[in-house]
Every structure is written in structure tokens, then in C-alpha cells.
C-alpha positions in Angstrom: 59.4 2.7 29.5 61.7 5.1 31.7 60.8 8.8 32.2 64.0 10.7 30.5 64.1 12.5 33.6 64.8 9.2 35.4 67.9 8.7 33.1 71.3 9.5 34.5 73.9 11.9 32.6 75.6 9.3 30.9 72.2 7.4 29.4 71.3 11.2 28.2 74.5 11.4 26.5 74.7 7.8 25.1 70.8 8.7 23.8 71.5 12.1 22.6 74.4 10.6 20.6 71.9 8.0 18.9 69.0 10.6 17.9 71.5 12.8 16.7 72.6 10.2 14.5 69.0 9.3 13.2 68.3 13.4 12.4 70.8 13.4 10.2 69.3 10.2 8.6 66.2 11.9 8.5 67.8 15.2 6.8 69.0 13.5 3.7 65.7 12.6 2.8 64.8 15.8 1.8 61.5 16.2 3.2 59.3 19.1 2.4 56.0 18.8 4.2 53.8 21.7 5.2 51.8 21.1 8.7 51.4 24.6 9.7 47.8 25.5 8.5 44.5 23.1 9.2 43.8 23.0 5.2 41.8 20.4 3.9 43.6 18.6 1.2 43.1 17.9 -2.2 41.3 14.7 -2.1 39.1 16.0 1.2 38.1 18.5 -1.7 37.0 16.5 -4.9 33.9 15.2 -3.3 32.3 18.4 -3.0 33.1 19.2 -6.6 29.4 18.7 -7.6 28.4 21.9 -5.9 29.4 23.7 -9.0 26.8 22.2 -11.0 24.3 23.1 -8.2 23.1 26.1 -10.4 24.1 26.4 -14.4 22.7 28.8 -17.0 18.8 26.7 -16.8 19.0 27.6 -13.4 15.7 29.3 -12.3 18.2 32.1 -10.2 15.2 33.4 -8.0 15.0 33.0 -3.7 11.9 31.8 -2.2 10.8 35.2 -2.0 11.3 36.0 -5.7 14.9 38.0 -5.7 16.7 37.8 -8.7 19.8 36.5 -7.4 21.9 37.8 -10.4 21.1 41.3 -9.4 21.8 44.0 -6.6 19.9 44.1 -3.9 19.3 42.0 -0.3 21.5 42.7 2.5 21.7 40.2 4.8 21.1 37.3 2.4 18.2 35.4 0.8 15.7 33.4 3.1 16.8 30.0 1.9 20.5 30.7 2.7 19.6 32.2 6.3 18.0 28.9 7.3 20.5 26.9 6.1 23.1 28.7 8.0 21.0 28.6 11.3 20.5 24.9 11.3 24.3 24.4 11.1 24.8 26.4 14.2 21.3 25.6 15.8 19.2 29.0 15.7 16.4 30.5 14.4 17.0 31.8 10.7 15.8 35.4 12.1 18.9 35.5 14.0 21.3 35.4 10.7 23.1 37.9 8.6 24.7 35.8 5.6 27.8 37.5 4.2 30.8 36.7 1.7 32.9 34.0 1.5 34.4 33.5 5.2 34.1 34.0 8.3 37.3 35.8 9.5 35.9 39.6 7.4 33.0 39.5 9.6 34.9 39.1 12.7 37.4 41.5 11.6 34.6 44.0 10.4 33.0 43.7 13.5 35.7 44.9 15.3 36.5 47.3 13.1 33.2 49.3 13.2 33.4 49.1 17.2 36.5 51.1 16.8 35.3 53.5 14.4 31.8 54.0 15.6 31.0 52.3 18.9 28.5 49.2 19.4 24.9 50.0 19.4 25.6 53.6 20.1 28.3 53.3 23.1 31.5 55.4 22.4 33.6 54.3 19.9 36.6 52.4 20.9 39.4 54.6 18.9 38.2 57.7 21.8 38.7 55.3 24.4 42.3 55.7 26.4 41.8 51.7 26.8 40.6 48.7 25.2 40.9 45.1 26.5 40.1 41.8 24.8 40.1 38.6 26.7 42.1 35.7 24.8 41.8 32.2 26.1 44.7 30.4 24.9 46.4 28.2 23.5 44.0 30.0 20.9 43.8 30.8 17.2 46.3 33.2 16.0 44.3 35.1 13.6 41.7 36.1 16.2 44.7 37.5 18.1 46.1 39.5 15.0 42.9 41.2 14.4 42.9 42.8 18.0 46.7 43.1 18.1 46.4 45.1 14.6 43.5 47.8 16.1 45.9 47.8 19.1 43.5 46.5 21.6 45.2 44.8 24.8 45.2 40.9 25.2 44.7 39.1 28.5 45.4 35.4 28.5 42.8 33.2 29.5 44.1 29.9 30.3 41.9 27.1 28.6 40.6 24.2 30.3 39.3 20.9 28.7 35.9 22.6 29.6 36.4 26.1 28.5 38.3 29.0 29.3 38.4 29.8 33.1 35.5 30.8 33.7 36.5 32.5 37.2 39.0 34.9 35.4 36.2 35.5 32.8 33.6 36.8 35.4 36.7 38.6 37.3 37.6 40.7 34.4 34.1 41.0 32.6 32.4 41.5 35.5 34.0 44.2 36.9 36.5 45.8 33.8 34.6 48.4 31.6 37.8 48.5 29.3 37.0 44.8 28.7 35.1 44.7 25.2 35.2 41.3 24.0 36.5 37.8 24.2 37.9 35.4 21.5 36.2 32.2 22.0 36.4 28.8 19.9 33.8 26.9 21.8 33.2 23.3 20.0 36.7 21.5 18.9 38.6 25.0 20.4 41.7 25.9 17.8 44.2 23.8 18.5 43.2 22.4 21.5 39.9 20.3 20.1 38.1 21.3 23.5 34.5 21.9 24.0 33.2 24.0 26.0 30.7 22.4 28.9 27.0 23.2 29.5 28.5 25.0 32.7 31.0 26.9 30.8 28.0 28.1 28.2 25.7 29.0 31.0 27.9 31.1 32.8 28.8 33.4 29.7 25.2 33.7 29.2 25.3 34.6 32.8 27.7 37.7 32.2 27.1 40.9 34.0 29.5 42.9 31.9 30.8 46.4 33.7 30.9 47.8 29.6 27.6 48.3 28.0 29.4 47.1 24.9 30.9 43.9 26.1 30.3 40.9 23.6 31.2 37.6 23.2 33.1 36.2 19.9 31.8 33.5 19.6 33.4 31.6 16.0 31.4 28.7 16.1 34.2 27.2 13.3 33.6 23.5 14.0 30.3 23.5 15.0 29.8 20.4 12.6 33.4 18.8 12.2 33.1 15.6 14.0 35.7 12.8 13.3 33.1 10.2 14.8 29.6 8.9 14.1 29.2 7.2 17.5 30.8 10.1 19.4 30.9 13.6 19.2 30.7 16.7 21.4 27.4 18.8 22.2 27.5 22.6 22.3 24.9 24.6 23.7 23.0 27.2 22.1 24.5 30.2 23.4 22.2 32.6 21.9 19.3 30.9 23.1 21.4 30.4 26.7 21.6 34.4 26.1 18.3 35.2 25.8 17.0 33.2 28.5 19.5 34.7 30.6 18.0 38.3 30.0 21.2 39.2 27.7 20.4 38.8 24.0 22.7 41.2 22.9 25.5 39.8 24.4 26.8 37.6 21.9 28.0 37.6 17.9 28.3 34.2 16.6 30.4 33.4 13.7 29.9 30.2 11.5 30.9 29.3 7.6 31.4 26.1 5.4 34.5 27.2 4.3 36.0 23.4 5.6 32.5 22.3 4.6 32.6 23.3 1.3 35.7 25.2 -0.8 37.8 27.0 1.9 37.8 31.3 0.4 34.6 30.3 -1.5 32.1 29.2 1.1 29.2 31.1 2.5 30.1 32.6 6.3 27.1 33.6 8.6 27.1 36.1 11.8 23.5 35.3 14.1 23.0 37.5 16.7 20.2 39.8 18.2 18.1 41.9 17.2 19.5 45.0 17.9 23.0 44.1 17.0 22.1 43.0 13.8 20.1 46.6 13.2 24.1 48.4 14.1 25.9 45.7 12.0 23.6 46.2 9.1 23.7 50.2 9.6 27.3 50.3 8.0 27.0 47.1 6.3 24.4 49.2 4.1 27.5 51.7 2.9 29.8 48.8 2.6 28.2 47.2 -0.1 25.0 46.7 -2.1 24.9 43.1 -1.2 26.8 39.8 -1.1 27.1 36.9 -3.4 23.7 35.5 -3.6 24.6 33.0 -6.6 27.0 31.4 -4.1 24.1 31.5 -1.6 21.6 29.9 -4.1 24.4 27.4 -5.2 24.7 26.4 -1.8 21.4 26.3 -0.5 21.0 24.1 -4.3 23.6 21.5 -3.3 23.2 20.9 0.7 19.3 22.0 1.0 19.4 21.4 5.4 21.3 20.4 7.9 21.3 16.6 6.5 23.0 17.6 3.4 26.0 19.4 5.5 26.1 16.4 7.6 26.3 14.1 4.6 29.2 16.2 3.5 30.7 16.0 7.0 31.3 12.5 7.2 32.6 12.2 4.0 35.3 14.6 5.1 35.5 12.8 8.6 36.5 9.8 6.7 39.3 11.5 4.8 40.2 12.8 8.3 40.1 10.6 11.0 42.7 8.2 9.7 45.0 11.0 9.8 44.2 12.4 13.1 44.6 8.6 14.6 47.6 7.9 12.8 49.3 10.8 14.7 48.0 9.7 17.7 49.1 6.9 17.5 53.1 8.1 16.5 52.8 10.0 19.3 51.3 7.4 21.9 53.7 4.7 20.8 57.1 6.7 20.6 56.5 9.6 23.3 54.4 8.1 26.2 55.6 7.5 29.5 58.6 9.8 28.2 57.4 12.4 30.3 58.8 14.9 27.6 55.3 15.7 26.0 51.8 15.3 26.0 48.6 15.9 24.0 45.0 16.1 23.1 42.8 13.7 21.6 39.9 15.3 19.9 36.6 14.4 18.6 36.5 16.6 15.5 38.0 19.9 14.5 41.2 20.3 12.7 44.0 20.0 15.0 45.8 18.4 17.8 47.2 20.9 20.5 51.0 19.0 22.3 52.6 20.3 25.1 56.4 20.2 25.1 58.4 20.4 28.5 59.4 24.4 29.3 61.1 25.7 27.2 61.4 23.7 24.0 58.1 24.4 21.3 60.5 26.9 19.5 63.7 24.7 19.3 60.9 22.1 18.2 59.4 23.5 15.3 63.0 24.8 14.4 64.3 21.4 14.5 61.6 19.9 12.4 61.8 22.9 10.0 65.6 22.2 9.5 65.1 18.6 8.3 62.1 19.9 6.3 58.5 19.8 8.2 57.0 23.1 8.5 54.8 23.4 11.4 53.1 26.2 12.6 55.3 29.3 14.3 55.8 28.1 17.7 54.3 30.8 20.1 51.5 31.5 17.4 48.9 30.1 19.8 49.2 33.1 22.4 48.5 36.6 21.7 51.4 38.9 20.4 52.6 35.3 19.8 54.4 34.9 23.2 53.7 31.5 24.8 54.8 32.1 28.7 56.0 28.7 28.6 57.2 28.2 25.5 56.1 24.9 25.5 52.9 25.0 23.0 52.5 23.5 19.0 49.9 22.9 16.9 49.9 20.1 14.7 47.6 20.0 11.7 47.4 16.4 10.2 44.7 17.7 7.2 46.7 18.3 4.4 49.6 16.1 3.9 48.8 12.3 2.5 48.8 10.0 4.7 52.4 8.5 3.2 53.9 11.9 3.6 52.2 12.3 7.3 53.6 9.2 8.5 57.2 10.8 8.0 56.0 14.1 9.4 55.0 12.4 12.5 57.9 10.2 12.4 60.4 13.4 11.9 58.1 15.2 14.8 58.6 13.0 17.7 62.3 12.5 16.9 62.8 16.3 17.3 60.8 15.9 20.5 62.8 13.8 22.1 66.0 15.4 20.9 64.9 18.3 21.9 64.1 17.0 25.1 67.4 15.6 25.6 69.0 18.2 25.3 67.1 20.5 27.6 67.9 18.0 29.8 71.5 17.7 29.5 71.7 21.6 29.7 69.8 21.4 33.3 
């Protein structure tokens, strides 16, 4: 198949004329598709339906350690739910504080408090004439919102299929005491679906920060969201990595089943050291009285371990892979050898990150909204939602059927090429 950029001026033309002509085909069918979110769909969600029966009014609503879970009372969340959350991310149940529903409050509390009344005793951020955040990216846009809304500065990272670049990382950590944190997404990375290596792990462990109250984000999202049985990514244990490195306090990790079990009502976990759990729980304790420890108990009820998540897991996986590969394959068949696109091919997670030539994500996702696929904001990958390149999009393949994906798909690669064309043309 010819490279577009091998065509001359009159093929372009001649081919622009043609997709034209099938966009407009596509526009009176009067699409309205929405591809912009990684939401698990309706039938993803049935099967976990029986988790509401977990507990019912026979229920025995005690913990292991004989809290009354209809009542006030138990901060950081009963034993039973603490070891269930630690084997999903691979920890030791002492490490966990479980909290509400998702994930995203804790992060956003957790910067929140660092603004208002410094980490582990260090000076709060709000007296501080600077504050930096590190942002690998392509990335996930609500991780950039919450440091955009306490005005903290964003640095780009650029991501790599092993992790963000680590040589940047070390520059600005290293040696930057306005650098407080880093975003990180390190198994099946938002949008990209990138893991992050042994390496990569190691040498965040190995961090030397020049700020006292440097940490690592680490929102361990998909740390069970495998698409394959026979082959899935490995992510090391970074707070063990940590510890052993002589930094236990260097790191916050985040973990929930909100796409495990209902997305808003899940239970969402934080594990971290020792004495950052002591400062988190210091103003957790005026926050509230306590979380939802029915929905812990309910939980802890239906999956029991790590077995019952993964049982759960690959009944999703088998909802989602057909979707992911049917994209794939749309996108293998119409665009390759194009040279007008390419894309990532991941394991698990919920998205597929494509590239776009220079210049043509937003007059993409424009296109494709015009004829009536929504997609997510072109841009929203980078912080302040600026992609240098313009050349980023996330595609989420969970929520549509797979009937009404196919089109998407279909509509999608047509607006690609298009698109492309007439980028082309202009140049």
C-alpha cells in the first residue's frame, strides 16, 4: 500500500474528492456514539450484579475484629477490607488506608492537605512562591486538572513504552526542591497501555529528591486489568522497591475496583508508609468519622482474595478484548503503511493511545464529532490540555456495543485519512 506522502498532488486530490464523498455517506446515518470516557458498559456490568446480595439484613455486619460495621467508628477501614485491597496491588495489608468510593478524592485530598498544611511537617505548599509537578504524558487528564486547579506548575515528561524518561525524572527530582510530585500511571499507563519496566521502578525507588516532600503518585488504576490469560504485564512492587532502597516514604499508591466492581461505588485504597499514613490520617480524622464499611464488608463478602478479583477480571477481559482487537484491527487493515497514523497495542487497561501526523488530533476528533462520534477532547492528554504536537487521541473502545464500535472505528479512520489528506494538500 502507498505512503500518502508518496502520492503526487493530483492522486491527493482525486483521493480527497472520494473520502469526501464517503463522509457525507457517513453523516446521514446519524450516528451518536460516545468514545470519550474508558466506561465499562452495561453488559461488562451485569455480572457483578450479585455483589449486592453479598450482605442483606441476616447479615452478621461485624469485621474480623468485632466492629459493628453499621456504626461510626474505624478510620482507615476494617482488617478484612485492608487485605483485600493489598493483594490487588501486592503489599502488606499494614501498608493500607481504605477510603470511599474512588480513587481520584484520595489523590485529590492528598494534594490538597500538601497545600494547606505541608507533608509530614515540611512547609505547606500554598506559602511556597513555587510548586512543580512532573507530568509524563500523553497522561490522564484528571491527574492534570487536580494540579492545574491548586495552580501547581506542570512539566511534561515524555513517555516511553517503558516509563516516563527516566533521565528527565532524576534531572528535575534530583536537583529541583520546587518539584513535589509526579503523576504516574505505571501498569497499562492512561491512554497509552504502557508498563513501566523493572528499570524504570527501580530507579524511582532510587530517587534522591532535592524536596524533603517529594512523592511519587503512583495510581496503580489497572493493576489487574489484563485483556489476556496467556499474557500480561508485571509491575514491580514499588513500595517494597522503596523501602529497600532506603526511601519508604517516598511513595503514595492509589488503587480501587471501581472498573472491577460498580465504577462511583467501589472501594478505593491509598498504601503507603508508615509515617505518611500517620499525616494523611491526622486530618483524615477531622474529615470524617469514618468511611463506608458496609461497602467494605459487602466487598470483602463477594470477592474474599485476590482469586475472587481475578475471577471478576476475566469475565470483564472477555467482554473487552473483542472490542480492543476489533479496533485494532480497523485500524491495522485501513491505516497501515499509510504513514498518516500509528498506535499502541496493549495488554490490558482501558484504552488505545494513536498518534496522528502534526498537526491533525484536533481537526480529527472535530471531524468525527461532526458526523456524530464523540471522542475524547483532543489535547486532553497533556497538561493545561496542550498537546505540543497536536497529534495525540485517546480512543476508548469499552462502552459502545460492538455493532455500534464497528461504525465508530469505521467513521474514525475515515476522518484520519481525510484529515490527513488534507494536511497534506495544504503542505
Amino acid at each position: 500500500m502507498k505512503s500518502y506522502q508518496e502520492l503526487s498532488k493530483e492522486e491527493l486530490e482525486n483521493l480527497h474528492a472520494d473520502l469526501c464523498r464517503q463522509f457525507e455517506e457517513a453523516k446521514g446515518k446519524g450516528l451518536s456514539l460516545d468514545m470519550s470516557r474508558g466506561k465499562p458498559s452495561p453488559a461488562q456490568l451485569d455480572p457483578v450484579m450479585p455483589l449486592l446480595d453479598a450482605i442483606t439484613a441476616e447479615t452478621l455486619m461485624k469485621a474480623s475484629d468485632g466492629t459493628d460495621c453499621r456504626n461510626y467508628g474505624v478510620l482507615d477501614g476494617i482488617p478484612e477490607a485492608k487485605e483485600l485491597m493489598a493483594q490487588m496491588v501486592g503489599t502488606d495489608a499494614a501498608n493500607m488506608i481504605v477510603c470511599g468510593n474512588a480513587s481520584l478524592p484520595i489523590m485529590y485530598d492528598t494534594v490538597s492537605r500538601s497545600m494547606t498544611h505541608g507533608v509530614c511537617g515540611s512547609t505547606p505548599w500554598c506559602k511556597l512562591e513555587q510548586v512543580k509537578f512532573l507530568c509524563p504524558a500523553p497522561g490522564y487528564d484528571r491527574h492534570f486538572k487536580i494540579t492545574e486547579h491548586f495552580g501547581i506548575e506542570m512539566i511534561v515528561i515524555p513517555m516511553k513504552a517503558d516509563g516516563p524518561d527516566m533521565d528527565l525524572v532524576e534531572q528535575y527530582v534530583n536537583n529541583d526542591p520546587t518539584v513535589k510530585g509526579i503523576w504516574c500511571v505505571p501498569k497499562y499507563s492512561n491512554p497509552q497501555g504502557y508498563t513501566y519496566s523493572k528499570e524504570t521502578v527501580e530507579r524511582f525507588a532510587k530517587l534522591t529528591p532535592a524536596a524533603e516532600d517529594f512523592r511519587i503518585y503512583w495510581d496503580n488504576a489497572y493493576c489487574i486489568h489484563d485483556l489476556y490469560e496467556e499474557k500480561q504485564d508485571v509491575l514491580e512492587d514499588i513500595l517494597g522497591a522503596c523501602a529497600k532502597a532506603g526511601h519508604p516514604d517516598l511513595v503514595f499508591e492509589f488503587c480501587s475496583t471501581s472498573k472491577v466492581s460498580f465504577p462511583g461505588a467501589g472501594v478505593a485504597a491509598v498504601a503507603t508508609s508508615e509515617n505518611n499514613r500517620k499525616w494523611m490520617k491526622s486530618s483524615m480524622m477531622i474529615q470524617t468519622i469514618g468511611y463506608d464499611k458496609l461497602n467494605q464488608l459487602r466487598h470483602v463478602a463477594y470477592y474474599h482474595d485476590l482469586n475472587g478479583f481475578k475471577a471478576q477480571m476475566k469475565k470483564h477481559a472477555d467482554f473487552l478484548r473483542p472490542k480492543f482487537e476489533a479496533v485494532e484491527k480497523v485500524l491495522e487493515t485501513e491505516l497501515a503503511g499509510l504513514g498518516i497514523g500509528c498506535w499502541t497495542k496493549p495488554l490490558g487497561g482501558y484504552f488505545i493511545s494513536f498518534e496522528a501526523m502534526d498537526g491533525c488530533a484536533k481537526a480529527i476528533v472535530e471531524k468525527c464529532a461532526e458526523a456524530g462520534v464523540k471522542l475524547t477532547g483532543a489535547g486532553a492528554t497533556y497538561p493545561y490540555g496542550k498537546d505540543p504536537k497536536d497529534s495525540n487521541i485517546r480512543i476508548a473502545p469499552s462502552f459502545p456495543t460492538p455493532e455500534e464500535l464497528s461504525a465508530a472505528a469505521d467513521l474514525f479512520v475515515l476522518c484520519v485519512k481525510l484529515i490527513s489528506v488534507e494536511k497534506l494538500l495544504a503542505a
